[in-house]
C-alpha positions as CSV (number, residue, x, y, z in Angstrom):
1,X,-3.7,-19.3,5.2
2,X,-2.0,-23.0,4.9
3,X,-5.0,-24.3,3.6
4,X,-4.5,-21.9,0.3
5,X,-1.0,-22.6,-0.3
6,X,1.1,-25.6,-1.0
7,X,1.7,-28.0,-3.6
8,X,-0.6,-26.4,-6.0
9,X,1.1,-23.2,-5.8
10,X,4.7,-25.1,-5.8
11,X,3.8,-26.9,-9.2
12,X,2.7,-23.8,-10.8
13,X,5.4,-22.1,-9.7
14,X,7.5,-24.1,-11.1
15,X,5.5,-24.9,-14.6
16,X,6.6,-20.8,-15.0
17,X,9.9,-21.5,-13.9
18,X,10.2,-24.4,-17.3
19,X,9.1,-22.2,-19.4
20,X,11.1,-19.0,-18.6
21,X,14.3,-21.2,-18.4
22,X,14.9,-21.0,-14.7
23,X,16.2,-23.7,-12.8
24,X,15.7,-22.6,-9.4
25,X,13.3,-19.8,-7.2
26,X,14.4,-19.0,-3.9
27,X,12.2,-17.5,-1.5
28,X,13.2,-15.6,1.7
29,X,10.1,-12.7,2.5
30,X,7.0,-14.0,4.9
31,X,4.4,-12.9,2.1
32,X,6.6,-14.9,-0.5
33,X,6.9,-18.2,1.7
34,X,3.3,-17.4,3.1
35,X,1.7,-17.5,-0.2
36,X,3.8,-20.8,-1.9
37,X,3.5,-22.9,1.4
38,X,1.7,-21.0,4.0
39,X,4.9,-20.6,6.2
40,X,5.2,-17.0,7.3
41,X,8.6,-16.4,9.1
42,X,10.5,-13.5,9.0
43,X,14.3,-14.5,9.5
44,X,15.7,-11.2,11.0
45,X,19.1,-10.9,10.5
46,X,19.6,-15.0,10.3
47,X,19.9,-16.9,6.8
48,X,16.3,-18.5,5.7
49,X,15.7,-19.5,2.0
50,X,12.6,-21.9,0.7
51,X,13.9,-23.4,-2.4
52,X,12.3,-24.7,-5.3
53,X,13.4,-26.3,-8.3
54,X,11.9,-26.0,-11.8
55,X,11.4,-29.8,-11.7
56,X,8.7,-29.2,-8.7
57,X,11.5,-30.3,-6.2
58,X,11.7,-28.1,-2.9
59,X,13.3,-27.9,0.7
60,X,13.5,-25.5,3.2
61,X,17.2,-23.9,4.8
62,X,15.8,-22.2,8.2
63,X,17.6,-21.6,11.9
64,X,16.5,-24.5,13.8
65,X,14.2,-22.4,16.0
66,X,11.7,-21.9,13.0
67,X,12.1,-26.0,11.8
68,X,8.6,-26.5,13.8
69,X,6.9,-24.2,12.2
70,X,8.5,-25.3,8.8
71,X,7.5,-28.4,9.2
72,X,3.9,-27.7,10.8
73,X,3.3,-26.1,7.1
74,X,3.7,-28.8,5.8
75,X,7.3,-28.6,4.2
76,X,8.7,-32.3,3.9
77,X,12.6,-31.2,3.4
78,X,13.7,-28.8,6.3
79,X,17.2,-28.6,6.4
80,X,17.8,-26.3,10.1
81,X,21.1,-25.1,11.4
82,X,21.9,-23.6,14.8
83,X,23.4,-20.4,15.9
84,X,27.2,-21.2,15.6
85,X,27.0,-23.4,12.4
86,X,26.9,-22.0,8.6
87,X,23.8,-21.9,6.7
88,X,25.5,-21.5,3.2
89,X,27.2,-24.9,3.8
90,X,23.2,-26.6,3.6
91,X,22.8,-23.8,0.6
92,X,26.1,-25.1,-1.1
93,X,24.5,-28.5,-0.8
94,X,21.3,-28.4,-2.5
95,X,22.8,-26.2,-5.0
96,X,25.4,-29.7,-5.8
97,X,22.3,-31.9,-5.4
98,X,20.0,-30.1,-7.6
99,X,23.5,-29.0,-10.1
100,X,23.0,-25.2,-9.7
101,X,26.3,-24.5,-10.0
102,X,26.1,-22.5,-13.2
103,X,22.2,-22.0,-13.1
104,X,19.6,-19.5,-13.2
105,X,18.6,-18.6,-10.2
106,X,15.5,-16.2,-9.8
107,X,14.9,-14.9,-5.9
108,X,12.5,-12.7,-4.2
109,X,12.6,-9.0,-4.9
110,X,12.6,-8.2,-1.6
111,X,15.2,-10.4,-0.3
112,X,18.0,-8.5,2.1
113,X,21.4,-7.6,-0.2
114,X,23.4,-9.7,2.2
115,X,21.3,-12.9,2.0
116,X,21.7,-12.8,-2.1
117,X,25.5,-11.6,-1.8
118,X,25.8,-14.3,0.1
119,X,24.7,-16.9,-2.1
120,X,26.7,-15.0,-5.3
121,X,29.7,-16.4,-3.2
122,X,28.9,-19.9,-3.0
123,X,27.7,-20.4,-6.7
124,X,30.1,-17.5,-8.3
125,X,29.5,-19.1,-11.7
126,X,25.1,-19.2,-11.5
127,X,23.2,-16.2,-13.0
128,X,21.2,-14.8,-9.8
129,X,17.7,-12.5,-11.5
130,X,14.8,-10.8,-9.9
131,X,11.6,-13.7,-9.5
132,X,8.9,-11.0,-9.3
133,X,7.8,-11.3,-12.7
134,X,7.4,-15.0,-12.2
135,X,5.7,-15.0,-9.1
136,X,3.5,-12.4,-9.9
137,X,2.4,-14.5,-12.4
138,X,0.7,-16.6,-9.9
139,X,-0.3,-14.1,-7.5
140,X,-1.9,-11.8,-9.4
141,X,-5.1,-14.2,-10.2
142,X,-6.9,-14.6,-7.3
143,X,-8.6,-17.8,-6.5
144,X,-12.5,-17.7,-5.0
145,X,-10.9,-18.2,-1.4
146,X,-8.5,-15.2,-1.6
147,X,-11.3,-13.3,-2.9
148,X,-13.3,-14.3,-0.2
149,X,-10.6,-13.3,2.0
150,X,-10.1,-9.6,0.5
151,X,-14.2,-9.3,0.7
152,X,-14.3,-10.1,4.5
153,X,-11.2,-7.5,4.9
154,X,-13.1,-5.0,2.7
155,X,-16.3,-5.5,4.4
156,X,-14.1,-4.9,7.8
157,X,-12.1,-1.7,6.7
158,X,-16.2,-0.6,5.5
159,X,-17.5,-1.4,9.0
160,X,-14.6,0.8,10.4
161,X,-15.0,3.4,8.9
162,X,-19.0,3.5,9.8
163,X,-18.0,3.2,13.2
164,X,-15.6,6.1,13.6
165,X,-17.3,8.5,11.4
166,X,-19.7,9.4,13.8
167,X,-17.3,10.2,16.5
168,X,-14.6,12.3,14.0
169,X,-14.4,15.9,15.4
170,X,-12.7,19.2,15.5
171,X,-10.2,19.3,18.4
172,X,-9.1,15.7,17.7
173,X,-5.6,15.0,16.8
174,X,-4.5,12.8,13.5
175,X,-3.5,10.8,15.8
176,X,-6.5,10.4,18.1
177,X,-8.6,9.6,14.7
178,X,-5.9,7.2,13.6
179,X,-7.0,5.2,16.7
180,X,-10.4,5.3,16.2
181,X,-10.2,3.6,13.0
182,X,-7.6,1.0,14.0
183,X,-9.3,0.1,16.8
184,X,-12.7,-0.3,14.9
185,X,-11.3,-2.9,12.7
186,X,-9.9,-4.6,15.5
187,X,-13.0,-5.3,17.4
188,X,-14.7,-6.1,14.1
189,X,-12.0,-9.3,14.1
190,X,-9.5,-7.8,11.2
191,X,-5.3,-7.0,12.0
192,X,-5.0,-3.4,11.3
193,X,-2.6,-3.0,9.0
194,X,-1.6,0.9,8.2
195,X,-3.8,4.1,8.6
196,X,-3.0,7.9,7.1
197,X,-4.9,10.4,8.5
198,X,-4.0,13.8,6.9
199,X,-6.1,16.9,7.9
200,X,-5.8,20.3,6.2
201,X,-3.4,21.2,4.2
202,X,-1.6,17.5,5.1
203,X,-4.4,16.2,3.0
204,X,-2.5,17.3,-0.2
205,X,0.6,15.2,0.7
206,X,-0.3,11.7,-0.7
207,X,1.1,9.4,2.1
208,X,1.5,11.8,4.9
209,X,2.4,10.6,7.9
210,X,0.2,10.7,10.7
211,X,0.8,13.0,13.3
212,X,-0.3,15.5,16.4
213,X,-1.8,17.8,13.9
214,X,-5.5,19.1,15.1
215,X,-8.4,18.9,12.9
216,X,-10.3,22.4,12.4
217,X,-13.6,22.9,11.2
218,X,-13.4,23.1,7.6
219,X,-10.5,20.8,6.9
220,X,-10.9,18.1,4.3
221,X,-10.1,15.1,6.1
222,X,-8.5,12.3,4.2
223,X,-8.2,8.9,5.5
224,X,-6.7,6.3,4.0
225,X,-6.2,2.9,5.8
226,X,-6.9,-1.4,5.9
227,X,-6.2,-4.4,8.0
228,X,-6.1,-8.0,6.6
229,X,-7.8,-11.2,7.1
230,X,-5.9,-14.7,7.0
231,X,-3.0,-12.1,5.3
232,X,-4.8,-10.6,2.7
233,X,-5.3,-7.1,2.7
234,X,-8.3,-4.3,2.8
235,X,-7.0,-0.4,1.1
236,X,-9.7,1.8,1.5
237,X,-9.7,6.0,1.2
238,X,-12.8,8.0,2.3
239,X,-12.1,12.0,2.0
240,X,-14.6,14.1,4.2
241,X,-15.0,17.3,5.8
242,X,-14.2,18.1,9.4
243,X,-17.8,20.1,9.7
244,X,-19.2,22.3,6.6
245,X,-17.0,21.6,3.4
246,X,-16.2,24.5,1.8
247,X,-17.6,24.9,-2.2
248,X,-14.3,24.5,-3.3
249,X,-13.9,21.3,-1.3
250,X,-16.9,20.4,-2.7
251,X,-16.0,20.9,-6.3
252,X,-12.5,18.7,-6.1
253,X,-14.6,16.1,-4.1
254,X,-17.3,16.1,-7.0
255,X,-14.0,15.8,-9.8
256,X,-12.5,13.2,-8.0
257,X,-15.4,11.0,-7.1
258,X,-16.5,11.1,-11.1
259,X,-12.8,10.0,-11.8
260,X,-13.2,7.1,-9.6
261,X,-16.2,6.4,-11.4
262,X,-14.8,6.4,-14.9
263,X,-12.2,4.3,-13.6
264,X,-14.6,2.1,-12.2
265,X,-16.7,2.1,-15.6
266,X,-13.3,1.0,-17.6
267,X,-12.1,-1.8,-15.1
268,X,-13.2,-5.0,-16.5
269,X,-10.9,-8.3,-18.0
270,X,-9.7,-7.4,-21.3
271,X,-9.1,-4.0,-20.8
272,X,-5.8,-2.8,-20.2
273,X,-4.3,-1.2,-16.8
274,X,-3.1,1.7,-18.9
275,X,-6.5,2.6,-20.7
276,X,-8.4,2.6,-16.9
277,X,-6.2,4.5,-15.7
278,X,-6.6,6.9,-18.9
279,X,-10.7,7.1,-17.9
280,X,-10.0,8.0,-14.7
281,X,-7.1,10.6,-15.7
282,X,-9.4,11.9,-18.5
283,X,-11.5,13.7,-16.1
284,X,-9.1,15.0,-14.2
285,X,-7.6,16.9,-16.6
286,X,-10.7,18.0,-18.7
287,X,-11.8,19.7,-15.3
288,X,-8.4,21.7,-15.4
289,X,-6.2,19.6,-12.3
290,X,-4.5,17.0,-14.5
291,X,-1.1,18.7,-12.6
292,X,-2.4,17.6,-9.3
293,X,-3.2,14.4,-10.4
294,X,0.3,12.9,-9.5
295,X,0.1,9.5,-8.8
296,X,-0.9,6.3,-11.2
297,X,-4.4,5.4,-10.6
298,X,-4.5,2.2,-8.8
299,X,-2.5,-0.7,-7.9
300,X,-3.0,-4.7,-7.1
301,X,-3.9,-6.1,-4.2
302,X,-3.4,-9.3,-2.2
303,X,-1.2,-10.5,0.4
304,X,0.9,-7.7,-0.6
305,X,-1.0,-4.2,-0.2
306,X,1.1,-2.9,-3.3
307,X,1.9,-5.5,-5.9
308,X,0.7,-6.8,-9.5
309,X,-1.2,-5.5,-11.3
310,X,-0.2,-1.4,-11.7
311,X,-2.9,0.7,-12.8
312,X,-0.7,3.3,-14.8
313,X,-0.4,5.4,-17.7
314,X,0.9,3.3,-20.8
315,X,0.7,0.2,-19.5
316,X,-0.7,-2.3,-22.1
317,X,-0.8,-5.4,-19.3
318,X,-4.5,-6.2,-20.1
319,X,-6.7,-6.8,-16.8
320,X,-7.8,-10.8,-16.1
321,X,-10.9,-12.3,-14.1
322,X,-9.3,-12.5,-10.4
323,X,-7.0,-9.8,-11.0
324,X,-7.8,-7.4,-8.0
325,X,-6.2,-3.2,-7.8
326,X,-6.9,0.0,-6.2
327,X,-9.2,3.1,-8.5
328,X,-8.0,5.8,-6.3
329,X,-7.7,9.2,-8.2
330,X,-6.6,12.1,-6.1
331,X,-6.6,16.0,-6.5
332,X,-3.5,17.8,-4.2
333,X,-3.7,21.2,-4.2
334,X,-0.2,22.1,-2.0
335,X,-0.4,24.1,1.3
336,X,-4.6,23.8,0.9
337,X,-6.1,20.3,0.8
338,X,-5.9,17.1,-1.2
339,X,-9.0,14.3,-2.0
340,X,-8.5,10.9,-2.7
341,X,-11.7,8.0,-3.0
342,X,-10.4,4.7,-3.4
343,X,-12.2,1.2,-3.7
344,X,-10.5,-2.1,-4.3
345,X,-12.4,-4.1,-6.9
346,X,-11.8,-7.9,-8.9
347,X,-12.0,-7.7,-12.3
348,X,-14.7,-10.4,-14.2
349,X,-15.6,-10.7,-17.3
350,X,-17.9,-8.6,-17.8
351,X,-17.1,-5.7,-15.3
352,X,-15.6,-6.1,-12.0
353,X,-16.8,-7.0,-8.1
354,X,-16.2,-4.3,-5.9
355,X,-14.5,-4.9,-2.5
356,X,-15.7,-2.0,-0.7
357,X,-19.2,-0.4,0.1
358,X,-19.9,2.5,-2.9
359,X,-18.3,5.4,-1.4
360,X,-20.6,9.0,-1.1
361,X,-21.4,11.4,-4.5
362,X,-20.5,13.8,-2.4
363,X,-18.2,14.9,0.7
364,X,-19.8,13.6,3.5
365,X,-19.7,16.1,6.7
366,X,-19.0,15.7,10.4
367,X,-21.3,16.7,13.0
């Protein structure tokens, strides 16, 4: 992942930073770090912040025990402390050598309350502001190597998915299918990442969690899972039947898988997040289930499974070559059974690249 980040993504960063009248980014969450400078750390409960100036400048305040890995990322300014000293006395001093006293600061969104209270103490005077908008900025344009990146993880999660099919059975346990995806995309070389299995009526809860419940014949089977490759992500959802699918089954399945497609149909650059998810919603309702249809349609991916840009009702963000989302429509009919097809896909300009093998016109059946 080094290779992709670093003082490309430092200078850009900080070209958005100028022009939105920010004087300073601080970064604290792996993903953040990971994708500006390839560092991917996670601090715990100890003080860590990657700083960069607007002018391009940057240094890195980490406990000393992470200073090697800092520095084999190929930061230049590590600043470490040990257990027993105070971090905020290295964070007081860049803030006096880069004259953040009274600046505008932007940090991660995901940064711990006590880190940014923290720094609101030392510089009581500086205007501290959520940085997603700016570093989504960059993230949400993939280059050709993070696209390649999300292909191999898509083509991974695909592979998966091949492999356990065949095996899925009544008897097994959410659990027990759970494993037989994770461990597919293991061998096949990706880092499982999350997996919902949701049999039954669990099938109509969005993001169930995955549990002992055992699969009957008949039960729409709904699995939803990825891994990543070098960090970036594959989000995949397959909905079949545990044995013969039932007619009604059937006709959600059909609904759904025709709202993926319109989705699909409307997801090119220039087109905005809001009217896709409109083609995909369109169907939905006009079949009579727009009331089960309780989720926005997609959602970026990247390093980050969730992040910019949201495929949602309204929005007029208009879609870019690179950008990369979720279609993934879904039916949940409460106490009986939900359906959900997903495929990640990169917009270009003239349609869009999908991540994922095309998923079945209809629900696919296990022996």
């Amino acid at each position: 992942m080094a290779t992709l980040a670093g003082a490309a993504r430092i200078e850009r960063l900080s070209s958005v930073l100028l022009s939105d009248g920010i004087d300073c980014f601080v970064a604290q969450h792996p993903i953040s770090m990971g994708y500006l400078h390839g560092f991917h750390e996670h601090a715990g409960e100890r003080f860590m912040a990657m700083c960069i100036h607007s002018s391009g400048k940057m240094c890195m305040i980490c406990p000393a025990l992470s200073a090697s890995q800092a520095a084999r990322a190929g930061i230049q300014d590590v600043r470490p402390w040990k257990d027993g000293e105070d971090p905020l006395a290295l964070f007081a001093k860049v803030a006096e050598d880069w004259g953040l006293k009274s600046a505008i600061i932007a940090v991660d969104s995901d940064m711990p309350a006590r880190m940014l209270l923290q720094m609101q103490d030392v510089l009581p005077a500086a205007l501290f502001k959520s940085g997603e908008t700016q570093l989504a900025q960059l993230m949400r344009i993939k280059s050709q190597d993070e696209v390649d990146l999300l292909l191999q993880a898509g083509k991974i999660a695909d592979e998966g998915f091949l492999a356990a099919f065949p095996h899925i059975k009544a008897g097994m346990t959410e659990r027990q299918v759970g494993k037989l995806l994770t461990d597919a995309m293991s061998a096949l070389g990706g880092v499982p990442t999350f997996c919902i299995v949701a049999t039954g009526a669990n099938s109509a809860e969005p993001h169930h969690l995955t549990d002992d419940t055992v699969l009957k014949d008949g039960d729409v089977l709904i699995l939803d899972f990825g891994c990543s490759v070098d960090g970036y992500n594959s989000d995949i959802t397959r909905t079949v039947s545990v044995g013969k699918a039932s007619e009604k089954a059937k006709q959600v399945y059909d609904i759904v898988f025709r709202a993926h497609m319109a989705g699909r149909n409307a997801s090119r650059s220039g087109a905005t997040c809001g009217s896709v998810d409109a083609a995909a919603r369109k169907v939905i309702v006009d079949a009579g289930y727009g009331q089960y249809f309780v989720h926005r349609t997609g959602h970026g991916l990247g390093m980050n499974v969730h992040e910019e840009p949201f495929i949602i009702g309204g929005s007029e963000i208009v879609l870019e070559p690179g950008n990369c989302f979720s279609i993934e429509p879904g039916i949940y009919l409460s106490g009986e059974l939900g359906v959900r097809v997903e495929n990640i896909v990169v917009a270009t300009a003239d349609g869009h690249i999908s991540m994922n093998a095309e998923p079945s016109g209809t629900m696919l059946e296990t022996e």
